[in-house]
C-alpha positions in Angstrom: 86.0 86.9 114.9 83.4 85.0 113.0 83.8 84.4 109.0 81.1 85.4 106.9 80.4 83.7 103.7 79.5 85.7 100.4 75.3 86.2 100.4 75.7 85.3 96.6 77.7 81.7 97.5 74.8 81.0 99.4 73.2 77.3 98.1 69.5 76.4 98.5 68.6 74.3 101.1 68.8 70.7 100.0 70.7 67.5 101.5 73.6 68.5 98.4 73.7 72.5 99.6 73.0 71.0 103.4 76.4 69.1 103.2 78.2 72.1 100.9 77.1 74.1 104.0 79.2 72.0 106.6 82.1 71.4 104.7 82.2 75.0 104.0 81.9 75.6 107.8 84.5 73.3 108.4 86.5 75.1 106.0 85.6 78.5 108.1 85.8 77.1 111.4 89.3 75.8 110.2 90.7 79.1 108.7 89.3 80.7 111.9 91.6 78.4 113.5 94.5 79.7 111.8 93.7 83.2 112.9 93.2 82.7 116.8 96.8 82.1 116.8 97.6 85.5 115.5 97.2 88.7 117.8 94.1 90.5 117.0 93.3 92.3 113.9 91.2 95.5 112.7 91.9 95.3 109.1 92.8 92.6 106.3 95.2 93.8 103.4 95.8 92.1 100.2 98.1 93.3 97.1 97.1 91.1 93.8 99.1 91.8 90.3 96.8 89.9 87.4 99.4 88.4 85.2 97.2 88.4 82.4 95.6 91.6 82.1 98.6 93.6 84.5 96.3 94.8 86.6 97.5 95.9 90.5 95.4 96.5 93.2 96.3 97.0 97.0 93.2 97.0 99.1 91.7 96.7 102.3 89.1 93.7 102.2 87.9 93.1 105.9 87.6 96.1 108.6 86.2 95.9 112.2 85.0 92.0 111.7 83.6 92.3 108.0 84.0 92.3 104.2 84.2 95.2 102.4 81.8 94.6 99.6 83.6 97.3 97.3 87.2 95.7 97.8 85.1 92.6 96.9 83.6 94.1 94.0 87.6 95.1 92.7 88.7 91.7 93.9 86.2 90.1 91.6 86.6 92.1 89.0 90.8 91.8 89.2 90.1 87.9 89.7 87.8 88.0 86.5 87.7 85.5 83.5 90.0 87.7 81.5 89.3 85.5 78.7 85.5 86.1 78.9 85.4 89.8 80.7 82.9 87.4 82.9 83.0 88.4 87.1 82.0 86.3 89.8 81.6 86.4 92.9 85.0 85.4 94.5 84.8 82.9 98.0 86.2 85.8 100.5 88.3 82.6 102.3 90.3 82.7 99.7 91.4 85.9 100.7 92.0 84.9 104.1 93.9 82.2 103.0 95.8 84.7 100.9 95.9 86.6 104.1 97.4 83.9 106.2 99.8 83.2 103.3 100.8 86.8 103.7 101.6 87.0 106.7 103.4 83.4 107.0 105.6 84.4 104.4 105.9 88.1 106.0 105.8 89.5 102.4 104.1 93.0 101.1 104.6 92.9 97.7 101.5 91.2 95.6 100.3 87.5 94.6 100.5 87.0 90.9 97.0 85.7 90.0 97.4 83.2 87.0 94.4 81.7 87.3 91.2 83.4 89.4 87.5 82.6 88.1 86.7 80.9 85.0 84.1 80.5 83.4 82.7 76.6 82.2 83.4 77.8 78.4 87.1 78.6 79.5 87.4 75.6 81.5 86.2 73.2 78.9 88.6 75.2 76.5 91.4 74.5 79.0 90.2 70.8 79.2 90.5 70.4 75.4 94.5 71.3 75.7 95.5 69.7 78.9 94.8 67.3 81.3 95.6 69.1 84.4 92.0 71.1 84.2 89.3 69.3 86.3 86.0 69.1 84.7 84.4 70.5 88.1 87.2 73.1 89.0 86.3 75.5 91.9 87.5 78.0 89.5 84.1 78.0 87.7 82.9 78.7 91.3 85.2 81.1 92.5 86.5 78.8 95.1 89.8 78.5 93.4 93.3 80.7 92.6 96.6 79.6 91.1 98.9 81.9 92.3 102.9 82.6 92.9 104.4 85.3 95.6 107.4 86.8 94.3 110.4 86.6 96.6 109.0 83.4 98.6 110.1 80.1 97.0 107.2 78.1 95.8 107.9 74.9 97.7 107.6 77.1 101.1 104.6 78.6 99.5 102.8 75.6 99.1 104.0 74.0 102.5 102.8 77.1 104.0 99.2 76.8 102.2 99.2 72.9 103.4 99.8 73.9 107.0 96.4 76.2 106.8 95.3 72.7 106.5 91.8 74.5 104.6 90.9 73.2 101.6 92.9 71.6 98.5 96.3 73.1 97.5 98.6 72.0 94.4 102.1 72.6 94.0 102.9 73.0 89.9 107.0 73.2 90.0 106.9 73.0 86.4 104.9 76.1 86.0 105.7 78.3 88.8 102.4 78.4 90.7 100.4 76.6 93.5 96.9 76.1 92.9 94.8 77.2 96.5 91.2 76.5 96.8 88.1 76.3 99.6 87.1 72.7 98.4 87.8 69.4 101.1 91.4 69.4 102.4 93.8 67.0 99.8 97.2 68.0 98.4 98.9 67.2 95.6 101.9 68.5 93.7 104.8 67.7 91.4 
């Protein structure tokens, strides 16, 4: 059951894109890992509930070992820069992780997106007022959600999205969410 990256998250072919490349494989190969565990699969679900604009979508995003690139068109377009309108092209293993999450948790009801893409005139925005916003988020590449699952408690949550052990995950107690993205594999949380 290979993973297939986005064609638009595809870099150019230089020793920076070269190494993106094989962390991002790593970061496939990983999550891959995850799912050889569970008993096959025909179809990927996801329900997301955008806290900001209160849009819900259920959808099926993967069927018979691919992405659907109209779920991934709604996915984007629910994961947008609400501030902005802007869409992006969101990293589909961020849905797997979502996926995985899912089914750890063995919870239907929807993740509540706080954060999905953003733009770099967001981000900087967000910069000015805290210092929790990295200058480089993955959320300006759409490698990067803060989300919450109603009904599981956010400490398993992030646990859960640490055992993936795919990419960085951040547990914000204060504010109800963990951050989940397809960068190198670090955690942090508070």
């Amino acid at each position: 059951m290979p993973l297939k990256r986005h064609p638009k998250l595809a870099t150019p072919l230089s020793r920076r894109g070269f190494l993106k490349g094989c962390a991002a494989t790593a970061a496939g190969l990983s999550i891959h890992n995850s799912f050889a565990a569970l008993p096959p699969e025909h179809e990927r679900h996801l329900a997301l509930h955008n806290l900001h604009t209160g849009e819900k979508s259920k959808l099926t995003y993967w069927a018979e070992g691919d992405y659907l690139s109209e779920s991934l068109a709604e996915i984007n377009h629910i994961l947008r820069d609400f501030r902005t309108g802007e869409v992006y092209p969101i990293d589909p293993v961020l849905l797997d992780m979502l996926h995985m999450l899912k089914l750890r948790a063995g919870r239907k009801g929807p993740f509540e997106i706080i954060s999905g893409y953003r733009s770099p005139k967001t981000n900087d925005a967000l910069r000015a007022n805290s210092s929790g916003v990295a200058k480089r988020s993955l959320h300006m590449q759409g490698r990067a959600l803060d989300i919450r699952l109603p009904g599981v408690d956010l400490h398993k949550l992030h646990q859960s999205a640490v055992n993936l052990k795919v990419g960085g995950v951040g547990l914000y107690s204060q504010s109800d969410f963990i951050h989940i993205d397809t960068g190198r594999v670090r955690y942090w949380g508070s």
